[in-house]
N, CA, C and O atoms as a Tinker XYZ file with bonds, in Angstrom:
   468  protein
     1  N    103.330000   63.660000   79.526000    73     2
     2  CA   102.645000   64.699000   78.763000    64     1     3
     3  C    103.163000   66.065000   79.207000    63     2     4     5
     4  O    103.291000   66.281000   80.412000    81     3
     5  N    103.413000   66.824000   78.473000    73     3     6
     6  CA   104.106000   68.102000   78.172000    64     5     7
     7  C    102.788000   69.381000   79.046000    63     6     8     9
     8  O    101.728000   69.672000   78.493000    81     7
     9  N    103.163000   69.881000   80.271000    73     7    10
    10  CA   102.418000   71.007000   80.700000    64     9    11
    11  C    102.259000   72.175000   79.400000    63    10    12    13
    12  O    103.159000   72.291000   78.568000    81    11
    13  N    101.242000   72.851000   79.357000    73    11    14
    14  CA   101.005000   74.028000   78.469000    64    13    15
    15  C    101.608000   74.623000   78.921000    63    14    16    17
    16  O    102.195000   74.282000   79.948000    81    15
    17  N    101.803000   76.289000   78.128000    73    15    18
    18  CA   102.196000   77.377000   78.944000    64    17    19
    19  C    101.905000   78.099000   77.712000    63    18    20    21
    20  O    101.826000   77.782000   76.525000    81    19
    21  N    101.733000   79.483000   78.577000    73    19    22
    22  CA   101.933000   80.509000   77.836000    64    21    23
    23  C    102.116000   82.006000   78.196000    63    22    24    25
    24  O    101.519000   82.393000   79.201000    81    23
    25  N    102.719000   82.723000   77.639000    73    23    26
    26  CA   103.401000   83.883000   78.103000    64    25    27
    27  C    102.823000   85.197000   77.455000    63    26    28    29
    28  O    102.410000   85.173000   76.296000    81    27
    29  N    102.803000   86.181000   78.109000    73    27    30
    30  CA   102.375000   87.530000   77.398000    64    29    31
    31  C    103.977000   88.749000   77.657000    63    30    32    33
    32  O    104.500000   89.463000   78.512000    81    31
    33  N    104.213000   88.125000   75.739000    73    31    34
    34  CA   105.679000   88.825000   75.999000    64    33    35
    35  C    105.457000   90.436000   76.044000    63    34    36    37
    36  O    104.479000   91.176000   75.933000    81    35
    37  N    107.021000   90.633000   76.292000    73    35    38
    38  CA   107.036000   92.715000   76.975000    64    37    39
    39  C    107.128000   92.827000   75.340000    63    38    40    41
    40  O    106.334000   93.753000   75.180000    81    39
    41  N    107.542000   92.514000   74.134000    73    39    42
    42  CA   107.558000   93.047000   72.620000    64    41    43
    43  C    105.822000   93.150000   72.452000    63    42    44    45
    44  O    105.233000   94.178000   72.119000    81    43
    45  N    105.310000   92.116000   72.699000    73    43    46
    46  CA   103.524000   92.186000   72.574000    64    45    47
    47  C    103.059000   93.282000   73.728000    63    46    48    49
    48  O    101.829000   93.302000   73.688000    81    47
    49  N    103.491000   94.114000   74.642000    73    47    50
    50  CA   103.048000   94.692000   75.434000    64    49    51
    51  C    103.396000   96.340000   74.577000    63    50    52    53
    52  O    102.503000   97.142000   74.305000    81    51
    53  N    104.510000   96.503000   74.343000    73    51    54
    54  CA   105.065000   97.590000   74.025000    64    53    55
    55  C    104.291000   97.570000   72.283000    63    54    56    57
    56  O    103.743000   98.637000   72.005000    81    55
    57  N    104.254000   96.937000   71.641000    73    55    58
    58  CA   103.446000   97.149000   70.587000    64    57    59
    59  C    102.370000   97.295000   70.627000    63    58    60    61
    60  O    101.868000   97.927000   69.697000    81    59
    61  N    101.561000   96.824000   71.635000    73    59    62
    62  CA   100.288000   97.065000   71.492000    64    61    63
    63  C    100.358000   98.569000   72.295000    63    62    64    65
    64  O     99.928000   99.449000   71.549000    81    63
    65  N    100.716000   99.000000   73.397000    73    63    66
    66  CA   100.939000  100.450000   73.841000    64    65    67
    67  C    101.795000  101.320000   72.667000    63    66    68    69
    68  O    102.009000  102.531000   72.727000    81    67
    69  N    102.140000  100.601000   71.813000    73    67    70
    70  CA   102.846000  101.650000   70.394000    64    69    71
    71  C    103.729000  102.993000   71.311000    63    70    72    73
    72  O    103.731000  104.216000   71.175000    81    71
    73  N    104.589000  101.838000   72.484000    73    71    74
    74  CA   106.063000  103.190000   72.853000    64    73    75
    75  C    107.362000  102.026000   73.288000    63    74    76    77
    76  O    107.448000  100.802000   73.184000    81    75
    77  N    108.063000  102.843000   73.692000    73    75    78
    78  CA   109.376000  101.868000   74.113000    64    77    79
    79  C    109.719000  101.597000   75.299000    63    78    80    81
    80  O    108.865000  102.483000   75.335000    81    79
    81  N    110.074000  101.303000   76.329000    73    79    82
    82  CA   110.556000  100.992000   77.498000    64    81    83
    83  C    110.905000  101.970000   78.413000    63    82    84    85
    84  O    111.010000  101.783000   79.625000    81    83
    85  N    111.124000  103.249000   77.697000    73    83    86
    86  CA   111.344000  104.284000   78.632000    64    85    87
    87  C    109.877000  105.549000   78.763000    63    86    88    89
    88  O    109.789000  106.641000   79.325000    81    87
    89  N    109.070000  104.863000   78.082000    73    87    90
    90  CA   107.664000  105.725000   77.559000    64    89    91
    91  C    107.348000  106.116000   78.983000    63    90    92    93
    92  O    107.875000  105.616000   79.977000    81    91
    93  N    106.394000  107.102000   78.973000    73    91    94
    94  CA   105.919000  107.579000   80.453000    64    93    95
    95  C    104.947000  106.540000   80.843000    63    94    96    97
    96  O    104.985000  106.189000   82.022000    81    95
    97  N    104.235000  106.084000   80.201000    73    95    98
    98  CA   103.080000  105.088000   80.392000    64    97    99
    99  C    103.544000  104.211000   80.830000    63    98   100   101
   100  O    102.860000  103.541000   81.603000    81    99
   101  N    104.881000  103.820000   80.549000    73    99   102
   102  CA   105.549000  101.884000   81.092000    64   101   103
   103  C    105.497000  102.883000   82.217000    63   102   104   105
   104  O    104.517000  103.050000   82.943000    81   103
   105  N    106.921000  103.694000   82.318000    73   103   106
   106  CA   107.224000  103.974000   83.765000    64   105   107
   107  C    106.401000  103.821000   85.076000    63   106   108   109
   108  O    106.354000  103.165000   86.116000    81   107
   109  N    105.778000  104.829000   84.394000    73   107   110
   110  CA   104.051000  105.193000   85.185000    64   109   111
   111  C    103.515000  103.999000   85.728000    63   110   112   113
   112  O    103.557000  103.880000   86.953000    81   111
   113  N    103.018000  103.088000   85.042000    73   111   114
   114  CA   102.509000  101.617000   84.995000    64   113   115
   115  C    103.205000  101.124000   85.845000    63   114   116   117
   116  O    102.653000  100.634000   86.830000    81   115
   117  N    104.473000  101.103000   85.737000    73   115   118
   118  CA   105.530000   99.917000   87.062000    64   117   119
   119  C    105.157000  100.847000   88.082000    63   118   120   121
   120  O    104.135000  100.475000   88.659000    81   119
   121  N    105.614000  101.904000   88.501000    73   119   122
   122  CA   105.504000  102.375000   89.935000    64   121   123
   123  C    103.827000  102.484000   90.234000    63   122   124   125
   124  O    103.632000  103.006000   91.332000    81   123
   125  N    102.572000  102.118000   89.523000    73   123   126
   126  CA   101.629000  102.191000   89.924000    64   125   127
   127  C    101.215000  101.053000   90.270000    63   126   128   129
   128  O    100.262000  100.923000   91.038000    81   127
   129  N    102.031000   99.808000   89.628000    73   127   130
   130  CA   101.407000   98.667000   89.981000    64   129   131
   131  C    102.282000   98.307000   91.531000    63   130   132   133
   132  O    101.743000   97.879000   92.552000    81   131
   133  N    103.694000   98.605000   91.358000    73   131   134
   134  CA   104.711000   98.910000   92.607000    64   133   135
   135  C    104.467000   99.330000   93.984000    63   134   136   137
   136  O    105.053000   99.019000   95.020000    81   135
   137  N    103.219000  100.303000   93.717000    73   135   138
   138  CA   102.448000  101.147000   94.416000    64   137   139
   139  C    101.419000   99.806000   95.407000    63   138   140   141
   140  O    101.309000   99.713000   96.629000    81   139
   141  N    100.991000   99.196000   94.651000    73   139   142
   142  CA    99.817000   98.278000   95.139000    64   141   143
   143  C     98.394000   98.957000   94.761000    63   142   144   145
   144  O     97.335000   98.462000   95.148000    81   143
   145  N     98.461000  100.166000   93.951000    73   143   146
   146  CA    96.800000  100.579000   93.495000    64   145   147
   147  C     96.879000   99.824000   92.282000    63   146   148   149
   148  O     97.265000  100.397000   91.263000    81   147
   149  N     96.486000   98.308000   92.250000    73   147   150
   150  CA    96.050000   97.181000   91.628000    64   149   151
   151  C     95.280000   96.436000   92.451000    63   150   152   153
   152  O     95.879000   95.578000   93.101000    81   151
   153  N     93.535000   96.580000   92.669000    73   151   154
   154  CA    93.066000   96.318000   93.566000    64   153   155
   155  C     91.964000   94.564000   93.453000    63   154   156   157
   156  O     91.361000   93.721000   94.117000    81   155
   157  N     92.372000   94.983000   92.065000    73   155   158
   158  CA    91.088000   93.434000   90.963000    64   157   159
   159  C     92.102000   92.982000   90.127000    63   158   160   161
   160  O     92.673000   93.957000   89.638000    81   159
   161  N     92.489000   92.119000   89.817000    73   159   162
   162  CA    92.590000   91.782000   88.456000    64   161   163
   163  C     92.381000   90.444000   88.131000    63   162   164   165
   164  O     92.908000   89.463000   88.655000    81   163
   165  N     91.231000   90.499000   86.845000    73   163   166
   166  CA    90.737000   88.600000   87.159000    64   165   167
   167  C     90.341000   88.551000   85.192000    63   166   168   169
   168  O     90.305000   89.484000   84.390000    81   167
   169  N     90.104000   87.069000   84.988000    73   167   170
   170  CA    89.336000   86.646000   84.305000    64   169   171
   171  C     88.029000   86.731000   84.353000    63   170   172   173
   172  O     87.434000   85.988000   85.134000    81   171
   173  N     87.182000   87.801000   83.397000    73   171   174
   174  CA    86.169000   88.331000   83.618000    64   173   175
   175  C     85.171000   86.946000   82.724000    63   174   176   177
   176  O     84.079000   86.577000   83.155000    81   175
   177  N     85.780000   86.390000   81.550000    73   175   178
   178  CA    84.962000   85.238000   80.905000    64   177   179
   179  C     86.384000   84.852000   79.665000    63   178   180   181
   180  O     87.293000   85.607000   79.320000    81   179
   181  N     86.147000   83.602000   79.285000    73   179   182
   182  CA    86.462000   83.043000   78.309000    64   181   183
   183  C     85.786000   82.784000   76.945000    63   182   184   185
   184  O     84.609000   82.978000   77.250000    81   183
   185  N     85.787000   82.665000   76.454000    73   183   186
   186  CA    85.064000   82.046000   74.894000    64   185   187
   187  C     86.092000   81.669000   73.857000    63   186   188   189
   188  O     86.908000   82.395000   73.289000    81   187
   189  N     85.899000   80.527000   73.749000    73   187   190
   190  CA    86.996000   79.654000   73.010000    64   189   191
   191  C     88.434000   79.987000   72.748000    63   190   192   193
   192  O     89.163000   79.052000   73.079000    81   191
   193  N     88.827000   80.618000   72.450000    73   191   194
   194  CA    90.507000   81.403000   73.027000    64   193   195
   195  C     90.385000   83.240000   72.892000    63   194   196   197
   196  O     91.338000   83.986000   72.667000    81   195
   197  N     89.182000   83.589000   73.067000    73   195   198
   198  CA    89.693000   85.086000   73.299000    64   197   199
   199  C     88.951000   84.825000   75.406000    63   198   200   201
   200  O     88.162000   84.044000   75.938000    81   199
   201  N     89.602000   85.707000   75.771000    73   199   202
   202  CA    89.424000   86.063000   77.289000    64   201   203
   203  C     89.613000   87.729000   77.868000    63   202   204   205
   204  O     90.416000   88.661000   77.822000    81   203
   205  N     88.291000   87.367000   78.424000    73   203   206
   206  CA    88.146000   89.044000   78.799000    64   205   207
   207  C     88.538000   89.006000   80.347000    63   206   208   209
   208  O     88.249000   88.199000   81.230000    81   207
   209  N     89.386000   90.305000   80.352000    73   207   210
   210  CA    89.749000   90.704000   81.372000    64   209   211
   211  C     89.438000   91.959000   82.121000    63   210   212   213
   212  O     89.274000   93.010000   81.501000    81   211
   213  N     89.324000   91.891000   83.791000    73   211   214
   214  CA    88.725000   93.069000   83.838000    64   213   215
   215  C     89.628000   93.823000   85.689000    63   214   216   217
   216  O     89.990000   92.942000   86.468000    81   215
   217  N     89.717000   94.389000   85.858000    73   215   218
   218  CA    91.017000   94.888000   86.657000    64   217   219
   219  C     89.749000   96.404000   87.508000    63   218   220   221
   220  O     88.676000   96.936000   87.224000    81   219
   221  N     90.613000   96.480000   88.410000    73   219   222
   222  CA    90.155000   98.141000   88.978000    64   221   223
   223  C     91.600000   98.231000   89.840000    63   222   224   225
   224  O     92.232000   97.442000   90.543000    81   223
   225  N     91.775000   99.600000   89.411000    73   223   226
   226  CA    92.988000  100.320000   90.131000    64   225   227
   227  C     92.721000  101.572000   91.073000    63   226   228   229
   228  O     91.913000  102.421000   90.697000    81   227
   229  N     93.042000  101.637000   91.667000    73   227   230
   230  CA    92.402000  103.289000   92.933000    64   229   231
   231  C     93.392000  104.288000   91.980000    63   230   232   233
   232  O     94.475000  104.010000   91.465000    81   231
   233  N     92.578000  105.620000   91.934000    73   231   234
   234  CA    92.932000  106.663000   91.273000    64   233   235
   235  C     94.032000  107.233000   91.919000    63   234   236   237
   236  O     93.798000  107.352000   93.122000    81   235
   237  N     94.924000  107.555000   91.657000    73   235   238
   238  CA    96.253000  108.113000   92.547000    64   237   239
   239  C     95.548000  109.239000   92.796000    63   238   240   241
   240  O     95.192000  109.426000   93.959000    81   239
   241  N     95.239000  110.107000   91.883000    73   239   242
   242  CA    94.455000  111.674000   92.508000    64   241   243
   243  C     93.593000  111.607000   93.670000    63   242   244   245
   244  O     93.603000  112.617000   94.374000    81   243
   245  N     92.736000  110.505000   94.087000    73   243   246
   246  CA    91.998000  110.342000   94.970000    64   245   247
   247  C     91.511000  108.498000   95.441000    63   246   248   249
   248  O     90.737000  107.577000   95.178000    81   247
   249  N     92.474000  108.855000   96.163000    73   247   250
   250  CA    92.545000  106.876000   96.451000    64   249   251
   251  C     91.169000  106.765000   97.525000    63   250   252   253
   252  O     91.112000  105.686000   98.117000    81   251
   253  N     90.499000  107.363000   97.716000    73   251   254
   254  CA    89.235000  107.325000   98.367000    64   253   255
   255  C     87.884000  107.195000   97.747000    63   254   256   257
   256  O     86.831000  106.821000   98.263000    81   255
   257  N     88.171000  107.631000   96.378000    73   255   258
   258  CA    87.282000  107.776000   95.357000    64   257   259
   259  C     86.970000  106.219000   94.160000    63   258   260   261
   260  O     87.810000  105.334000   93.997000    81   259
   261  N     85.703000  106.246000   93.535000    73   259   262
   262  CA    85.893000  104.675000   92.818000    64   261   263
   263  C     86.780000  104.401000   92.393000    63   262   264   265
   264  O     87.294000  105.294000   91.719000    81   263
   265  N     87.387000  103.351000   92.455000    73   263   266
   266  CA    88.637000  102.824000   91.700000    64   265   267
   267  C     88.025000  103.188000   90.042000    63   266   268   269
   268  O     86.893000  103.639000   89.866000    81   267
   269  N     89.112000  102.865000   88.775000    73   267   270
   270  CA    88.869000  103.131000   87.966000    64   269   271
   271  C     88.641000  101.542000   87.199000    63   270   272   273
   272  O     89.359000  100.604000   87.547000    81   271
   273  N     88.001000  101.437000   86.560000    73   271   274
   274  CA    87.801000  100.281000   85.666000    64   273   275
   275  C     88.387000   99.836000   84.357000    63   274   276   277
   276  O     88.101000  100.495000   83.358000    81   275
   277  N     89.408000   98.482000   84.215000    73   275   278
   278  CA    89.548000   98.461000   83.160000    64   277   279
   279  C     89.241000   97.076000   82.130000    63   278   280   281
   280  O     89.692000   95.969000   82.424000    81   279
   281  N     88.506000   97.288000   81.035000    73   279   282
   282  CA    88.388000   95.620000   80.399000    64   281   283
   283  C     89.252000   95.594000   79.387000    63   282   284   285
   284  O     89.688000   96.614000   78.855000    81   283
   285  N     89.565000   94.386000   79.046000    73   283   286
   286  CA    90.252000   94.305000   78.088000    64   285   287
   287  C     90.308000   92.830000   77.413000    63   286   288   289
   288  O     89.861000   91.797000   77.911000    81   287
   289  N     90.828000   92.943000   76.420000    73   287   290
   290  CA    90.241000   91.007000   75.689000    64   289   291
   291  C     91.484000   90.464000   75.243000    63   290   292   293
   292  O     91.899000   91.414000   74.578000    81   291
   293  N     92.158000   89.780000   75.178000    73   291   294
   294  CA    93.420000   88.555000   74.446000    64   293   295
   295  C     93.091000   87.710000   73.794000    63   294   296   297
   296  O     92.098000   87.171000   74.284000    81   295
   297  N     93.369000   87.316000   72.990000    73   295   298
   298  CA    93.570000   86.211000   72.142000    64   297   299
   299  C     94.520000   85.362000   72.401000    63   298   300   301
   300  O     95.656000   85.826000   72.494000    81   299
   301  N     94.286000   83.682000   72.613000    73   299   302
   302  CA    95.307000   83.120000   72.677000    64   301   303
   303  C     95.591000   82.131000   71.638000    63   302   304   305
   304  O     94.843000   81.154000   71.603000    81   303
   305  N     96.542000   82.211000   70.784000    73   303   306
   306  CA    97.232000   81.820000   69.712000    64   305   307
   307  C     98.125000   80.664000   69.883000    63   306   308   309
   308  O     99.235000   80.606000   70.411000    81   307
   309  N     97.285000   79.603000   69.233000    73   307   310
   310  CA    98.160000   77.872000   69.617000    64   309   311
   311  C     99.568000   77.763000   68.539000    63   310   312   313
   312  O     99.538000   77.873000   67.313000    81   311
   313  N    100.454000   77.581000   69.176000    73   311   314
   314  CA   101.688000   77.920000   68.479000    64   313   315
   315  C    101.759000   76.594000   67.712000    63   314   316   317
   316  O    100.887000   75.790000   68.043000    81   315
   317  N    102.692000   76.157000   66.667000    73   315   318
   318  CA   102.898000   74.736000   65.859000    64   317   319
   319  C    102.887000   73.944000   66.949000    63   318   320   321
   320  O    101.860000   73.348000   67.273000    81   319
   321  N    104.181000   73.832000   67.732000    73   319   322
   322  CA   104.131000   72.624000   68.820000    64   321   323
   323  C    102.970000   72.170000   69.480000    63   322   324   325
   324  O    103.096000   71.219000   70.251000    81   323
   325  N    101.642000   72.785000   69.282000    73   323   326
   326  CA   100.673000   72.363000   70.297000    64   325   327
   327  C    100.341000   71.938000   71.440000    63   326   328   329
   328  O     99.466000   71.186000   71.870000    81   327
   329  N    101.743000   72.938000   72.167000    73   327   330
   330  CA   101.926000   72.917000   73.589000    64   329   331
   331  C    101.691000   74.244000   74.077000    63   330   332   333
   332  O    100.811000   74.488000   74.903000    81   331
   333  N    102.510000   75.168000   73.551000    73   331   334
   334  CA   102.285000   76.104000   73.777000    64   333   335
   335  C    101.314000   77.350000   73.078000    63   334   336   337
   336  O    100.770000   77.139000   71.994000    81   335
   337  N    101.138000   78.739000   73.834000    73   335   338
   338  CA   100.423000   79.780000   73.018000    64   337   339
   339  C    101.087000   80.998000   73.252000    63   338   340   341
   340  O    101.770000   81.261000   74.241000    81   339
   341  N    100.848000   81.740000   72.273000    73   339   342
   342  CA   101.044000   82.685000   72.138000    64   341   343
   343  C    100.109000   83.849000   72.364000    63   342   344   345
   344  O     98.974000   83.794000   71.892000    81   343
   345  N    100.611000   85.161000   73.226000    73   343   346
   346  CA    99.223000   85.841000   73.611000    64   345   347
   347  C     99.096000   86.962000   72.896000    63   346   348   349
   348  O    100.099000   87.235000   72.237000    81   347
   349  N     98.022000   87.847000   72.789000    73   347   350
   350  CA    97.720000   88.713000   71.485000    64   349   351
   351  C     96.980000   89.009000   72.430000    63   350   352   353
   352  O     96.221000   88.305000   73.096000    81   351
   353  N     97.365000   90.748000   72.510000    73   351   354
   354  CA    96.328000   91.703000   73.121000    64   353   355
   355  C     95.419000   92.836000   71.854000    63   354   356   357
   356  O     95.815000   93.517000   70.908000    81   355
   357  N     94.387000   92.630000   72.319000    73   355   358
   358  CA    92.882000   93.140000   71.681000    64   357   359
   359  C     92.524000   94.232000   71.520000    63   358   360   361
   360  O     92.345000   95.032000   70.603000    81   359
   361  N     92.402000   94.128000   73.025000    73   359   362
   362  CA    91.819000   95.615000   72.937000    64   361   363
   363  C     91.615000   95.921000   74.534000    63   362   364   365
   364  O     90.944000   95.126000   75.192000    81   363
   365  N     92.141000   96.969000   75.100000    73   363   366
   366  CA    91.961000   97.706000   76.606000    64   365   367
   367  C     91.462000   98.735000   76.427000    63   366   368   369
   368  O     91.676000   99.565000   75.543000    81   367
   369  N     90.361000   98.744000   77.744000    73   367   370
   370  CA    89.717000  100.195000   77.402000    64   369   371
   371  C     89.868000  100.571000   79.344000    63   370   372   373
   372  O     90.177000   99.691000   80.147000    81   371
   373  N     89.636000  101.707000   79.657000    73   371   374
   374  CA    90.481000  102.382000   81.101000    64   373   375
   375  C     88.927000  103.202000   81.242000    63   374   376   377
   376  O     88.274000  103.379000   80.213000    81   375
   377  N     88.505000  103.583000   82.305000    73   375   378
   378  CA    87.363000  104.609000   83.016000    64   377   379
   379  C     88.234000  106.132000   83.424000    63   378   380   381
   380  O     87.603000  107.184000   83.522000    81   379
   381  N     89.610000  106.077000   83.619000    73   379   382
   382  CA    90.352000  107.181000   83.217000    64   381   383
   383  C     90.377000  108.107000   82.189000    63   382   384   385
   384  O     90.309000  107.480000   81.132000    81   383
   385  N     90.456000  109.584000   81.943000    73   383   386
   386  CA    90.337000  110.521000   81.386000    64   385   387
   387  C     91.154000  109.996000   80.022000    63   386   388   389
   388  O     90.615000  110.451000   79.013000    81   387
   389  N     92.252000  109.202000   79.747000    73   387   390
   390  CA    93.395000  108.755000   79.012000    64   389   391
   391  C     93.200000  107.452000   78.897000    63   390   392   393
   392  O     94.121000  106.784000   78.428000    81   391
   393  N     91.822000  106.724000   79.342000    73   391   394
   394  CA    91.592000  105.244000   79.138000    64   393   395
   395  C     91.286000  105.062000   77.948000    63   394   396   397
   396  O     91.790000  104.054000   77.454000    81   395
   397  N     90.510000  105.792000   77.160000    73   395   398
   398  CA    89.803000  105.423000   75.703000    64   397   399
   399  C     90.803000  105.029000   74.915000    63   398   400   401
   400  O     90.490000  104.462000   73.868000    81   399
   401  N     92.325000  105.249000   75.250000    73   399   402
   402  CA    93.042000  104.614000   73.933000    64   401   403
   403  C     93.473000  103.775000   74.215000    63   402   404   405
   404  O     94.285000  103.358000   73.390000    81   403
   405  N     93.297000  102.880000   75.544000    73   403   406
   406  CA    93.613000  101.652000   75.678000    64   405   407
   407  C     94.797000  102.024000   75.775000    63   406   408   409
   408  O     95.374000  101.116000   75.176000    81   407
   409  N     95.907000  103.026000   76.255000    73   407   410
   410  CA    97.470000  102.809000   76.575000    64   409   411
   411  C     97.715000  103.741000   77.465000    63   410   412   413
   412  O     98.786000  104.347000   77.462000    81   411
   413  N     96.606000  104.013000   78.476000    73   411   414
   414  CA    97.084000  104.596000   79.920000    64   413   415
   415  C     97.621000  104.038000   80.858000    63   414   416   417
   416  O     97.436000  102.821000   80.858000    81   415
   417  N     98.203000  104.416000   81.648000    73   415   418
   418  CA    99.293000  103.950000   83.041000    64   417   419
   419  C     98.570000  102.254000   83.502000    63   418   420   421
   420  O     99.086000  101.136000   83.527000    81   419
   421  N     97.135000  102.759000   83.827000    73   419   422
   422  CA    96.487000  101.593000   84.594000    64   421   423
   423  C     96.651000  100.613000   83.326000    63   422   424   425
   424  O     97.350000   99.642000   83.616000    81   423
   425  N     96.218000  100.613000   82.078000    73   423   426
   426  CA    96.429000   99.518000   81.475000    64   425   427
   427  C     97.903000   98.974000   81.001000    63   426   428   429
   428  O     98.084000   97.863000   80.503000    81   427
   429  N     98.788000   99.820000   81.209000    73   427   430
   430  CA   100.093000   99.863000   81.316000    64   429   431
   431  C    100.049000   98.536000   82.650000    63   430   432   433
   432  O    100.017000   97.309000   82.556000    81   431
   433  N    100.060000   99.116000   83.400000    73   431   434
   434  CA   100.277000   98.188000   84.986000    64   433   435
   435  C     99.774000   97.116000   84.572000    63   434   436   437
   436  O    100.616000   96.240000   84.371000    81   435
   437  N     98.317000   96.730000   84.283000    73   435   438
   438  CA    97.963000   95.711000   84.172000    64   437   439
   439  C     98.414000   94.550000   83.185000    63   438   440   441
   440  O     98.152000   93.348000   83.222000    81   439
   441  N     99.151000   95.266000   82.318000    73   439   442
   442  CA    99.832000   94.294000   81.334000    64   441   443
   443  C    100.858000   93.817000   82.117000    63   442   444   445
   444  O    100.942000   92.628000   82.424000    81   443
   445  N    101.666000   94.685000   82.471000    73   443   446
   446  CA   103.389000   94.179000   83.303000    64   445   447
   447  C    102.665000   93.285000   84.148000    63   446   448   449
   448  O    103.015000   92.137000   83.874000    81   447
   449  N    101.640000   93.310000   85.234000    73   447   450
   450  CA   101.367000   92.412000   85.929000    64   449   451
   451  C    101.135000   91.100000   85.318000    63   450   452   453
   452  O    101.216000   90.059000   85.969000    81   451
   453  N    100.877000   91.140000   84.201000    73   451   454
   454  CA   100.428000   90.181000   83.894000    64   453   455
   455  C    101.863000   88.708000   83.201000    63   454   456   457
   456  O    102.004000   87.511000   82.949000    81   455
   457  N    102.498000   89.925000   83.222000    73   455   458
   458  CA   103.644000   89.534000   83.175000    64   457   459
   459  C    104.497000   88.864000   84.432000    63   458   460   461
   460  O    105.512000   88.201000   84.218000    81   459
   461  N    104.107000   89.045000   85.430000    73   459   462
   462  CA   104.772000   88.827000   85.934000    64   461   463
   463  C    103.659000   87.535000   86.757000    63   462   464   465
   464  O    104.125000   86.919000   87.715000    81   463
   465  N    102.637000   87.323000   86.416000    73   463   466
   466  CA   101.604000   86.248000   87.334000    64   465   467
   467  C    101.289000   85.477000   86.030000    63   466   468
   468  O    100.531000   84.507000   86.054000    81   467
């Protein structure tokens, strides 16, 4: 029997942040997650294939101060083969001044990470 898998590609990352690879937000995002101010990042709940996620990052302005909070939800999309899925991001929301649009640095980071775990 065939292991599942599934991947959250960088084309689904960069579309849903609506920039390109050299955007300040990716940049930003790699050297923040690079950084290690990625202090949470978990499966907050499931419900039948959407999954909420929920992360805290320490504020670079004040790494002493609450980390910042971020949730966010996926969809996971059963591809024909019925082995694999496909992932579909929802919706991210950030406790950062630049969180409400869901495409600040921290939710930046947290996608690449996710990429990479």
């Amino acid at each position: 029997m065939d292991k599942q898998k599934s991947f959250l590609s960088i084309n689904e990352i960069f579309n849903y942040l609506k920039c390109t690879p050299g955007a300040r937000c990716v940049s930003e995002g790699e050297e923040f997650l690079n950084a290690g101010h990625i202090i949470l990042c978990g499966i907050k709940s499931i419900i039948e294939s959407k999954i909420c996620l929920y992360a805290l990052c320490l504020q670079t302005s004040a790494l002493t101060s609450h980390p910042h909070e971020i949730n966010g939800s996926i969809e996971m999309e059963k591809l024909k083969n019925d082995i694999n899925y496909k992932i579909k991001l929802v919706e991210f929301l950030c406790s950062c001044k630049a969180g409400a649009s869901g495409r600040c640095k921290h939710v930046s980071a947290i996608l690449i990470q996710c990429t990479r775990y």
